[in-house]
C-alpha atoms as one frame of an Amber mdcrd trajectory, in Angstrom:
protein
 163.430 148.973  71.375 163.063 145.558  69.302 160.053 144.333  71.514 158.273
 147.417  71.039 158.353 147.115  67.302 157.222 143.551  67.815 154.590 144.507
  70.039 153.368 147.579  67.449 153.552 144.757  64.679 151.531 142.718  66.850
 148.690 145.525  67.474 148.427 146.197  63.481 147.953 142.701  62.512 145.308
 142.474  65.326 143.856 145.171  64.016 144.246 144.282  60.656 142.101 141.369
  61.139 139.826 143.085  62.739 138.912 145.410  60.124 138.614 142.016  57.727
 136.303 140.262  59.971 133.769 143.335  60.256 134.267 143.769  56.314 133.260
 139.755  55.713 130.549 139.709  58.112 129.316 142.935  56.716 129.156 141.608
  53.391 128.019 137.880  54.404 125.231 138.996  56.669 124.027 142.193  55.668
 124.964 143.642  51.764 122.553 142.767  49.258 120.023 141.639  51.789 117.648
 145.075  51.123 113.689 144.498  49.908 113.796 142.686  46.666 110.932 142.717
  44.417 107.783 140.615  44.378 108.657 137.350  42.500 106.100 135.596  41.209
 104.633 132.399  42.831 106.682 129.505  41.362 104.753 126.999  43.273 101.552
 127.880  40.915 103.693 127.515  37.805 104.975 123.823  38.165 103.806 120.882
  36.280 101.921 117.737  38.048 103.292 114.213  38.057 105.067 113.153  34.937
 103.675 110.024  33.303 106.246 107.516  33.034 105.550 104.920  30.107 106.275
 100.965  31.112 109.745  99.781  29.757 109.314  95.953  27.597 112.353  94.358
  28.650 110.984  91.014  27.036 113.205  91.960  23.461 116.334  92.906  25.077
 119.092  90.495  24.495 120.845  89.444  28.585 124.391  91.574  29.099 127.174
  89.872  27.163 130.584  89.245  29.033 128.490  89.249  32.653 128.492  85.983
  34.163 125.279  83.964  34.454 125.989  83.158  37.826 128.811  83.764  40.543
 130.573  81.482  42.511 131.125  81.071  46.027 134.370  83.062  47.339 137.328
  80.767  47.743 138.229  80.098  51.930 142.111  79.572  52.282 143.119  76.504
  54.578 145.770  77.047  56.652 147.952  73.593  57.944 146.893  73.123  61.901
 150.291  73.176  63.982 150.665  71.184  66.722 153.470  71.187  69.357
């Protein structure tokens, strides 16, 4: 008797999931998907290229706490060991 419960328990979570897949597919492929009405163009409606004024950087004061320039990175020397 105890495997056939397991085996019924078995069948109704098979089916179970089943019944979930068809619902998600249903509602990821196919609900809401009917004729929608015409939209209008919203290519025609866009604006052309934006004209971008030239920035004067000649008045700006340099970062403060950035260094000027960097230094090389530090190589550690390691002793040669000979036998």
């Amino acid at each position: 008797m105890p495997m056939e419960n397991r085996e019924r328990t078995k069948l109704f979570i098979v089916i179970g999931l089943a019944v979930l897949f068809v619902l998600v597919g249903y509602f990821r492929f196919f609900h809401g998907k009917g004729v929608s009405p015409v939209q209008p163009n919203v290519a025609a409606g866009t604006a052309g290229p934006i004209a971008i004024p030239p920035v004067d950087f000649k008045g700006l004061r340099p970062a403060a706490g950035l260094p000027e320039s960097v230094s090389p990175p530090r190589v550690a020397r390691l002793p040669i060991c000979r036998l």
